[in-house]
C-alpha positions as CSV (number, residue, x, y, z in Angstrom):
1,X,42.7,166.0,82.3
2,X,40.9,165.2,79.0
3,X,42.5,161.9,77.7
4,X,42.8,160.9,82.0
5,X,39.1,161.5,82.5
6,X,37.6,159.8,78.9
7,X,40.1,156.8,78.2
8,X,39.0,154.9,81.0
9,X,35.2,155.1,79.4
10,X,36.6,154.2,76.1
11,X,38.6,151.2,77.3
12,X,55.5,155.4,71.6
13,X,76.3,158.3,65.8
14,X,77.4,155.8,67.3
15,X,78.1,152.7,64.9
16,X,75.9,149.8,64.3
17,X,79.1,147.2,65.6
18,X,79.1,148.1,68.9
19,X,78.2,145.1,70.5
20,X,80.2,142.1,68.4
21,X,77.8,139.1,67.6
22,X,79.4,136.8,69.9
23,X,78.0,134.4,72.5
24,X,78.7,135.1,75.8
25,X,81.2,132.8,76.1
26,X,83.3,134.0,73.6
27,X,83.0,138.0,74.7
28,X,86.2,139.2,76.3
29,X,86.3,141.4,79.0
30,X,89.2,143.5,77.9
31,X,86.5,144.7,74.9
32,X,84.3,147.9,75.8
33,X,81.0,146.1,75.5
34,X,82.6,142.7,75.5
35,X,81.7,142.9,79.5
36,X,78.2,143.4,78.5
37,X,77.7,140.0,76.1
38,X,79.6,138.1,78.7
39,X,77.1,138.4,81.3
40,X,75.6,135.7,83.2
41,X,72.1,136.5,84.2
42,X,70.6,135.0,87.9
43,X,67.0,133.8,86.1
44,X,64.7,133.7,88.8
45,X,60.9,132.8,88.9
46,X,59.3,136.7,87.4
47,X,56.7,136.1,90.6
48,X,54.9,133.6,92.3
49,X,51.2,134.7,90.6
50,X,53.2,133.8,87.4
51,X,54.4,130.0,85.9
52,X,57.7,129.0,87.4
53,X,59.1,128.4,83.7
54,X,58.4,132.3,83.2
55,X,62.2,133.7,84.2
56,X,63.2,136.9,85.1
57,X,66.7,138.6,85.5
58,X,68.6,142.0,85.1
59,X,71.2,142.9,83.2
60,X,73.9,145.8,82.9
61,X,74.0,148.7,79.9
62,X,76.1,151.5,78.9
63,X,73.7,154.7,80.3
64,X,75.9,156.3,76.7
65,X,77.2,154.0,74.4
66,X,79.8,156.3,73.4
67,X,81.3,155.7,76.8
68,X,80.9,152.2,77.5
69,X,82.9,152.9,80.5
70,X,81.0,155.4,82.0
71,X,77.7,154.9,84.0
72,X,75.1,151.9,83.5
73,X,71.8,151.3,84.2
74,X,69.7,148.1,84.7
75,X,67.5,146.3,81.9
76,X,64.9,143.7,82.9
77,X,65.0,141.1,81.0
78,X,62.3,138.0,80.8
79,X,62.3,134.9,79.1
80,X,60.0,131.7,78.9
81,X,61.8,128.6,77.1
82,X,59.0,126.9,74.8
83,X,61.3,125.6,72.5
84,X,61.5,122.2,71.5
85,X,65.3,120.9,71.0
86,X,65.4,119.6,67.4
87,X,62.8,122.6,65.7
88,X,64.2,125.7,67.8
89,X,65.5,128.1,65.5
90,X,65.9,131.3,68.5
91,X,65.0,134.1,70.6
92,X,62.1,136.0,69.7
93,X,61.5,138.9,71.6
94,X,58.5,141.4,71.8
95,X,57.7,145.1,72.5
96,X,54.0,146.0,72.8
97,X,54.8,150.0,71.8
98,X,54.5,153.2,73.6
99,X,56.9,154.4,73.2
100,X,57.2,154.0,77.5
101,X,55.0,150.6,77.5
102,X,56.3,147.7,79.7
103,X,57.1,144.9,77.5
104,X,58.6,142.3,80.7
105,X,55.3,140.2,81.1
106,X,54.7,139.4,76.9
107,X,56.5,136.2,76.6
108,X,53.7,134.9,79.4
109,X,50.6,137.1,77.4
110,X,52.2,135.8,74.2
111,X,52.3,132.2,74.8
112,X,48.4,131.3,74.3
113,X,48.8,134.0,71.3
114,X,51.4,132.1,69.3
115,X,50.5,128.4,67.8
116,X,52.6,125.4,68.8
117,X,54.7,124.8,65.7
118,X,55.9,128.7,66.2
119,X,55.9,128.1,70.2
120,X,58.1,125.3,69.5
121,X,61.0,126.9,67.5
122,X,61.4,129.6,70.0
123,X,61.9,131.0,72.8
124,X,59.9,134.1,73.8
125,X,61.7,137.0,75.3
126,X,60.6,139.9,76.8
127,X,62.1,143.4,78.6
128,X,61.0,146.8,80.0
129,X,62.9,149.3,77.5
130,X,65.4,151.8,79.1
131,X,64.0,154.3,81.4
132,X,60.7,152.2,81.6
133,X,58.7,150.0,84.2
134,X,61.5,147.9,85.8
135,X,64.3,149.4,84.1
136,X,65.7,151.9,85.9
137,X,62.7,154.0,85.2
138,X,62.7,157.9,84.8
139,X,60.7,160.1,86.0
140,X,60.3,164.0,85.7
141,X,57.8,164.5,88.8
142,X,54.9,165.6,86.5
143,X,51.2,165.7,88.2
144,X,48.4,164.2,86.5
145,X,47.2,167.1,84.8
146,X,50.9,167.8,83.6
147,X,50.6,164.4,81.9
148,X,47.7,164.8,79.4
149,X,49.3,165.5,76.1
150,X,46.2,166.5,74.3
151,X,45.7,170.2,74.3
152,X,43.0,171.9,71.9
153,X,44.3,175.3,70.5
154,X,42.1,178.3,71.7
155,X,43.8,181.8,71.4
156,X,43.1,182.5,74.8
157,X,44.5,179.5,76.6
158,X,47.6,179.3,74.3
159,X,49.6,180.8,76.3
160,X,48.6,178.4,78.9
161,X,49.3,175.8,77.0
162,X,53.1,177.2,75.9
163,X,53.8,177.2,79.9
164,X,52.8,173.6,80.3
165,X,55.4,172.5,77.4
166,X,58.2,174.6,79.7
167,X,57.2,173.3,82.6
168,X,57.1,169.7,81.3
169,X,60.5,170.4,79.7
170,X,61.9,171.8,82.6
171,X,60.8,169.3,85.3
172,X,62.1,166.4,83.1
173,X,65.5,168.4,82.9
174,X,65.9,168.7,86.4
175,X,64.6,165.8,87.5
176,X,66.1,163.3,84.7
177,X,68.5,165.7,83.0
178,X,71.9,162.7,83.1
179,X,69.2,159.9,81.9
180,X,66.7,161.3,79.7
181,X,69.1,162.4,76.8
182,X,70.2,158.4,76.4
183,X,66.0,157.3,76.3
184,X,66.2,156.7,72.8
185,X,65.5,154.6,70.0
186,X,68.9,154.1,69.0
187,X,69.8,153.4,72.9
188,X,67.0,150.6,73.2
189,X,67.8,149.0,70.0
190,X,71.3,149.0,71.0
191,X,70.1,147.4,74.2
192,X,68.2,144.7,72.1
193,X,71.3,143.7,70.6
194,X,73.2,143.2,74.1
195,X,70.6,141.1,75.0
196,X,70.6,139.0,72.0
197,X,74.5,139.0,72.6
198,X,73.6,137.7,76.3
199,X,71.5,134.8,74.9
200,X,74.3,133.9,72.9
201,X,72.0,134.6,69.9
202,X,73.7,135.1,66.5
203,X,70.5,136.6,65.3
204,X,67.1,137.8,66.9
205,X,63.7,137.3,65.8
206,X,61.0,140.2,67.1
207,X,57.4,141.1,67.0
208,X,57.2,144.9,67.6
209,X,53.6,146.7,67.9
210,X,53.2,149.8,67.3
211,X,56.0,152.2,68.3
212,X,57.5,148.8,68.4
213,X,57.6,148.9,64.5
214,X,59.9,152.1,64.7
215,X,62.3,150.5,67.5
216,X,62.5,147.3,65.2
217,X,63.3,149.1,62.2
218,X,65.6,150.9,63.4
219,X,67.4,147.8,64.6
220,X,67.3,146.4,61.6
221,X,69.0,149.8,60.3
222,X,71.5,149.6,63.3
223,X,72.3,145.5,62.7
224,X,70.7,144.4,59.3
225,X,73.1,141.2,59.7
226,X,71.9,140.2,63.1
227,X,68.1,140.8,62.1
228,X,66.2,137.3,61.7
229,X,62.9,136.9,61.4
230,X,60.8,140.6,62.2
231,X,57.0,141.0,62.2
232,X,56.4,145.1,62.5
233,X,52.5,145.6,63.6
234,X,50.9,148.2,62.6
235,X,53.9,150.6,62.1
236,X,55.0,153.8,62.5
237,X,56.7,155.9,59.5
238,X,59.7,157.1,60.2
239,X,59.5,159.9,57.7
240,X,57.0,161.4,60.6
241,X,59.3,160.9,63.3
242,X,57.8,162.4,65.6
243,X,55.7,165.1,65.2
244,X,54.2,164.1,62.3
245,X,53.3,161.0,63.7
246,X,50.9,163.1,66.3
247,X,49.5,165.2,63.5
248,X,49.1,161.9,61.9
249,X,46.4,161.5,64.0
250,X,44.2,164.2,62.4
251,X,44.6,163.8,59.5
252,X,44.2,160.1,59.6
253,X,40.8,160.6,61.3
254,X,38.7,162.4,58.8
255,X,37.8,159.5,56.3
256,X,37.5,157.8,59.3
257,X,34.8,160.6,60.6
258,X,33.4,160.4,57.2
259,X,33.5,156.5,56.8
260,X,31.1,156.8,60.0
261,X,28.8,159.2,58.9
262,X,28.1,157.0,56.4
263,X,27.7,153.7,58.2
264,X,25.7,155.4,60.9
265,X,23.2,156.9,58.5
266,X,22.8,153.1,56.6
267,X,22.0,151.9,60.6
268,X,19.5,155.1,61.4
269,X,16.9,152.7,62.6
270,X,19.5,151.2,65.1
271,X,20.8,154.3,66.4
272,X,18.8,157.5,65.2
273,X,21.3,160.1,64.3
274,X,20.4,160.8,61.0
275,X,19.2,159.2,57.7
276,X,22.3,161.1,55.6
277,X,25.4,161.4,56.0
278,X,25.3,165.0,56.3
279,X,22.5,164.3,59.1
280,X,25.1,162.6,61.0
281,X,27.8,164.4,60.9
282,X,25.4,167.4,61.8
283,X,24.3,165.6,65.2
284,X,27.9,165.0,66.0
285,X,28.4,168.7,65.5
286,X,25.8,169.8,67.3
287,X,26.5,167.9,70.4
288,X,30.4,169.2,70.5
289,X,28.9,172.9,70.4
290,X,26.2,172.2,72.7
291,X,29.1,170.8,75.2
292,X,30.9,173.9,74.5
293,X,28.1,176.4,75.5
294,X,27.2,174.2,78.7
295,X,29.8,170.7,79.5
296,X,27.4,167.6,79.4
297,X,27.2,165.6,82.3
298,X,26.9,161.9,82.9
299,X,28.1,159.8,85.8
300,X,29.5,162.9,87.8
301,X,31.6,164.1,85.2
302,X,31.4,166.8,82.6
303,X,32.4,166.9,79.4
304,X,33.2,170.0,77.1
305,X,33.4,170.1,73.2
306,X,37.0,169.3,73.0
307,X,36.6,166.2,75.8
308,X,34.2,165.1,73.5
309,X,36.4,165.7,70.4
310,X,39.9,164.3,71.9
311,X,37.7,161.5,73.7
312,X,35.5,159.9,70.2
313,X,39.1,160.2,67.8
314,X,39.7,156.8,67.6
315,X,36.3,155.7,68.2
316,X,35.3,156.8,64.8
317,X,37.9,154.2,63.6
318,X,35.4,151.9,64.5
319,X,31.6,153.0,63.4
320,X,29.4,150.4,65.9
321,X,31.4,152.0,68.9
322,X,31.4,155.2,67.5
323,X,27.4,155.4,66.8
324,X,26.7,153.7,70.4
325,X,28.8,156.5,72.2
326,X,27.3,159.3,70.5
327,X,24.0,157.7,71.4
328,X,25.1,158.2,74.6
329,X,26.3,161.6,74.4
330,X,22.7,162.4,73.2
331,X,21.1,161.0,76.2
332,X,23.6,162.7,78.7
333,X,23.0,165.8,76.7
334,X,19.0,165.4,77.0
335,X,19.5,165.3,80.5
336,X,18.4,161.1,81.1
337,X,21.7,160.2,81.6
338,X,23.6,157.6,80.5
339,X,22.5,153.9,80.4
340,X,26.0,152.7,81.2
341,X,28.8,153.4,83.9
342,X,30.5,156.0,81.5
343,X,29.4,157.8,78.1
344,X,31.0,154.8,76.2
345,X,30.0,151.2,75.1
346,X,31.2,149.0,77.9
347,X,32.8,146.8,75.1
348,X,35.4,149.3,74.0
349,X,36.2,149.9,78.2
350,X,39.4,147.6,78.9
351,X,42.6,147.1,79.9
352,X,45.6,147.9,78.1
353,X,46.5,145.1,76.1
354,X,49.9,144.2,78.0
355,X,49.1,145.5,81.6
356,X,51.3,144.1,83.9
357,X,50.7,140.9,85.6
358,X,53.5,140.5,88.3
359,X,51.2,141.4,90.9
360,X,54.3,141.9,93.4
361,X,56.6,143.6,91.1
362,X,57.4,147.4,92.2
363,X,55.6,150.1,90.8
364,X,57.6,152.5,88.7
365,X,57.3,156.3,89.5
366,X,53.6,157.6,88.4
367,X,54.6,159.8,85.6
368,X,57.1,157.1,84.3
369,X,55.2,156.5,81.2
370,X,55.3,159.9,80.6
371,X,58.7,160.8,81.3
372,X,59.4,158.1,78.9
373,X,57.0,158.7,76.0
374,X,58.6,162.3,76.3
375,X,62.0,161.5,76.3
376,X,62.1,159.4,72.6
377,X,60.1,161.9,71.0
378,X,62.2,164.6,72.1
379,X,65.3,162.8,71.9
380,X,65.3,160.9,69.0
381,X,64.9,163.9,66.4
382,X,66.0,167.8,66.3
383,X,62.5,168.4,63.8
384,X,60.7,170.2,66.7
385,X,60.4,174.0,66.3
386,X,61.6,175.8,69.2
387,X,59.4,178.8,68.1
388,X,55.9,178.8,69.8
389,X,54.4,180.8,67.0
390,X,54.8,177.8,64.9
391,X,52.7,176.1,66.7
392,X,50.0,178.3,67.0
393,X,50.0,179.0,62.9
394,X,50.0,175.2,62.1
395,X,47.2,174.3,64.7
396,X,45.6,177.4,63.9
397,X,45.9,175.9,60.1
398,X,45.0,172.1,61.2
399,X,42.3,173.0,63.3
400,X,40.7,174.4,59.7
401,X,42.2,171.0,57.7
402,X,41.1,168.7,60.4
403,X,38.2,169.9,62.5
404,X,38.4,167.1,64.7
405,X,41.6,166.6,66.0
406,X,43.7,169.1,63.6
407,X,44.2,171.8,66.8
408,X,45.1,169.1,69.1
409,X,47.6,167.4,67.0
410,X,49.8,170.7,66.0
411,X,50.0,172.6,69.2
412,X,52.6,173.1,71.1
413,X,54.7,170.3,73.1
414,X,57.2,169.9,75.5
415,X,60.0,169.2,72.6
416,X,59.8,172.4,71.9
417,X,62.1,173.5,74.6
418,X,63.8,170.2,75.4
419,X,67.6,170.0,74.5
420,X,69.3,169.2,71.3
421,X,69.3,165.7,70.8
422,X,72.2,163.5,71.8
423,X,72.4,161.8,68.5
424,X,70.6,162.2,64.6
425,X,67.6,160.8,63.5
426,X,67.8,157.2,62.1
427,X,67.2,156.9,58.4
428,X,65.6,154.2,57.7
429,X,66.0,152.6,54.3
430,X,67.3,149.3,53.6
431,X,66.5,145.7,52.3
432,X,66.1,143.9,55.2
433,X,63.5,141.1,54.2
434,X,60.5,141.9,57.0
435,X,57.3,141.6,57.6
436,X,54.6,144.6,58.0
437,X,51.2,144.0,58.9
438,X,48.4,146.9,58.6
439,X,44.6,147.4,59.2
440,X,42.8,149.8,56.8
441,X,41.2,151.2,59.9
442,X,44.1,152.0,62.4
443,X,43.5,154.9,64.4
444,X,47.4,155.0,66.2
445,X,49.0,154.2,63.5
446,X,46.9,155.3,60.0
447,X,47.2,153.2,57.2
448,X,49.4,156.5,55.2
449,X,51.7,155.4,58.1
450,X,52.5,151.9,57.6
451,X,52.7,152.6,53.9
452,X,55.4,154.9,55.3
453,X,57.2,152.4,56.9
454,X,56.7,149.5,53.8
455,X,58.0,151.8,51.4
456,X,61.7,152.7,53.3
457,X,61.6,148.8,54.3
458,X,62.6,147.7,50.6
459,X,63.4,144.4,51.2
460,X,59.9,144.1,53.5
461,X,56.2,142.5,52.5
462,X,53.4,144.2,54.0
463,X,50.1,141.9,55.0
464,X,46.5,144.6,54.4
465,X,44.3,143.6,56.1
466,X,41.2,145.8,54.3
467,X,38.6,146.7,55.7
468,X,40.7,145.7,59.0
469,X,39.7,148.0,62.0
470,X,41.6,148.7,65.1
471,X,45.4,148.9,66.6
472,X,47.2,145.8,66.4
473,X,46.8,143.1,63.7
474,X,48.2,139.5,65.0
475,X,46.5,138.2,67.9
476,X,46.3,134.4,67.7
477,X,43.2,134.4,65.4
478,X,43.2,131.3,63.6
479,X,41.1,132.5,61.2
480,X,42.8,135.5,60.5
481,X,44.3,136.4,57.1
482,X,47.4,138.3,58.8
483,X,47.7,135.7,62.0
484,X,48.0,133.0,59.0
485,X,50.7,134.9,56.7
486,X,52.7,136.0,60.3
487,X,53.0,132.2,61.6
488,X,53.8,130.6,58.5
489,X,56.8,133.8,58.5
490,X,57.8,132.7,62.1
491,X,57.9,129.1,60.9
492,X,60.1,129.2,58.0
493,X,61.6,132.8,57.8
494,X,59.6,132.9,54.2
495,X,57.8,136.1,52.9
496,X,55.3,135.8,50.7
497,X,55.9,136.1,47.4
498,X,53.9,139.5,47.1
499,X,52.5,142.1,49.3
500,X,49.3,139.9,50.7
501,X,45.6,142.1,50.6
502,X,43.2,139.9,52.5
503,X,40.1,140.6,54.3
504,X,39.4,140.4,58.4
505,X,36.7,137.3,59.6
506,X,33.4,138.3,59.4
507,X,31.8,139.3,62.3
508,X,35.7,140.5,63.7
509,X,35.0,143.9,65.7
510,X,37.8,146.6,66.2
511,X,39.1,146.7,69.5
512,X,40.1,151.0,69.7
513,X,43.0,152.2,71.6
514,X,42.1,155.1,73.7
515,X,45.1,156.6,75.3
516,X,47.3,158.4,72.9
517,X,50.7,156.5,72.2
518,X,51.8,154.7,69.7
């Protein structure tokens, strides 16, 4: 599968008082949720590869919140205490996006992120969302080629492509079909606030990346009074929830395509693709239709047109990554191979950023991430057509807006023959005072899309980093512009006066995310 083969070489009506703000002490167990707050988790060391201060338990949810009474499933839950007595102000909790990313190992990643006068006024909470790594995880039995969501529109394999969606749809119905409807948004913000009911929090704090900035925002819809201090990273909008936050992703792309072309052609004595612009973008071109007539091969792998397309999105995001891979391409394409173990700049080859590091913590199914991702952006919104033809006319339409990524990011998916809903959208639009932080060069999360988010947050200051390249703003950079504004936020809960524009260090290089989520 396309993104399977090329990420690894380029290395998201019930009411909003459900759960009552009360410590667990206070709950009472004759209330529907009441038995929820009043838990007592068994902490226990996460694993023995980790710090013994860094705790791990589980906890008990409604499976359906309308029916507290009904089934449950599990939530892992982590915590690591840093707080100091005398300056701690809460919980602050974290989710690293997706949606279907793992979020149970931050508070240990986060610690060396944070400063110590933050460290000290809180401590750092983590979990694995609903349906997701450690909590009660779902799966729909999907092979590996079933899981790579990237599908280029050709005439001739769309049909092809409109079985995959069914079959996708219909394997997560019979393999998930009581759990999937209730792997939500709403659901996992509703789960936050049970857990900040189970600290015996009155208020949480959060830092959400990502698909993280959706889930917090829409807490901060669901419980505005129980929101404390927020920091949304590079967000969402939720006006594009969700397909138009995949065709976001095309249209996004272009100035970045074009924003390379030039850089590229200002470094032609560096990287030799072209003294123009137009010289550039022509090489780029011309490699994509060479790989269509004949796939290029490097390292025992080939690569068509559309690999090459799907693979290089959000490496144009970044132009030194961007010009080094193509270079690449060009000497696969020439036939001397590649220089490296891959097409791609070893640089941009890594990790995700919150892999797991409980080494003896069991593995979730394979598809779990998946089955996840799948079941918020179908279940969070009715907005998907259920009419294939759609699809074809709009990426049909896109591929022509959007050469690079415009085919890709209209076709067909698997919501278009998943079941209605559970529950509406979430509107988000309120005066919740938050933070928003945003790179000018995002390639998950474009910069229209946190302007999205900024503008339906009312009450909300956004931190621009321009110039800013890559997914993810804060990451314990003391000389950051955005890491500066964020901790002085955690430290006293004040926004700046104004939305802040600041620019990234010099010499700061963007780190691109290669595997499509949020």
């Amino acid at each position: 599968m396309r993104i399977g083969r090329l990420a690894p070489l380029l290395a998201a009506g019930v009411t909003a008082t459900l759960v009552p703000a009360l410590a667990p002490a206070q709950a009472s167990a004759a209330e529907p949720l009441g038995r929820f707050a009043a838990q007592k988790p068994a902490w226990h060391r996460c694993d023995a590869s980790q710090p013994a201060a860094f705790q791990c338990a589980t906890i008990k949810v409604p499976l359906d919140y309308s029916r507290p009474g009904g089934k449950t499933i599990k939530l892992a839950v982590s915590r690591l205490k840093t707080s100091v007595p005398g300056k701690r102000h809460g919980a602050l909790l974290f989710n690293p996006g997706g949606p279907g990313g793992e979020g149970l190992d931050m508070p240990a990643a986060m610690k060396d992120v944070l400063p110590k006068k933050v460290r000290e006024q809180y401590d750092l909470i983590g979990f694995d969302p609903r349906g997701v790594g450690r909590s009660t995880p779902v799966t729909c039995g999907l092979t590996g080629a079933e899981q790579n969501i990237e599908h280029p529109y050709k005439a001739e394999t769309f049909s092809r492509d409109v079985k995959w969606a069914r079959t996708v749809a219909d394997k997560c119905r019979a393999k998930g079909g009581d759990k999937l409807p209730y792997i939500t948004t709403r659901n996992t913000a509703r789960d936050m606030d049970v857990i900040r009911a189970v600290l015996g929090e009155k208020k949480l704090s959060y830092l959400g990346y990502s698909y993280g900035t959706y889930l917090g925002a829409v807490y901060a819809q669901m419980f505005p009074q129980r929101t404390d201090r927020f920091v949304l990273d590079s967000s969402v909008d939720p006006a594009r929830i969700w397909r138009g936050m995949i065709q976001v992703w095309a249209s996004g792309t272009e100035p970045a395509f074009t924003r390379w072309t030039k850089w590229t052609a200002q470094h032609h004595r560096t990287y030799q693709l072209g003294t123009t612009p137009a010289q550039v973008r022509k090489t780029f071109w011309d490699l994509v239709a060479r790989a269509d007539r004949t796939p290029i091969e490097d390292g025992g792998q080939k690569f068509t047109g559309d690999d090459i397309r799907a693979g290089l999105r959000p490496a144009f995001f970044s132009p030194k990554y961007a010009a080094e891979a193509v270079v690449e391409l060009k000497k696969a394409a020439a036939g001397h191979g590649s220089s490296r173990h891959g097409l791609l700049p070893p640089a941009v080859r890594q990790a995700p950023r919150w892999a797991s590091a409980s080494a003896g913590a069991a593995q979730p199914p394979a598809d779990n991430g998946s089955a996840a991702f799948w079941s918020v952006l179908c279940g969070d919104t009715a907005a998907w057509s259920h009419d294939p033809e759609q699809y074809r006319r709009d990426a049909v339409r896109d591929k022509a807006r959007y050469p690079l990524y415009g085919d890709f990011g209209s076709n067909i998916t698997p919501c278009a023959f998943w079941d209605k809903p559970v529950e509406s959208v979430t509107r988000v639009d309120n005066r919740v005072r938050l933070l928003t932080v945003q790179n000018q060069w995002d390639s998950q999360t474009p910069l229209a899309s946190g302007l999205g988010m900024h503008r339906v947050l009312k009450g909300s200051r956004m931190v621009y980093v321009k110039g800013g390249e890559g997914h993810g703003v804060y990451g314990g950079n003391p000389r950051s512009c955005a890491d500066s504004q964020v901790n002085a936020y955690l430290s006293t809960g004040r926004l700046p006066a104004r939305d802040v524009t600041c620019k990234p260090p010099a010499g700061q290089g963007a780190k691109p995310s290669l595997v499509p989520r949020f």
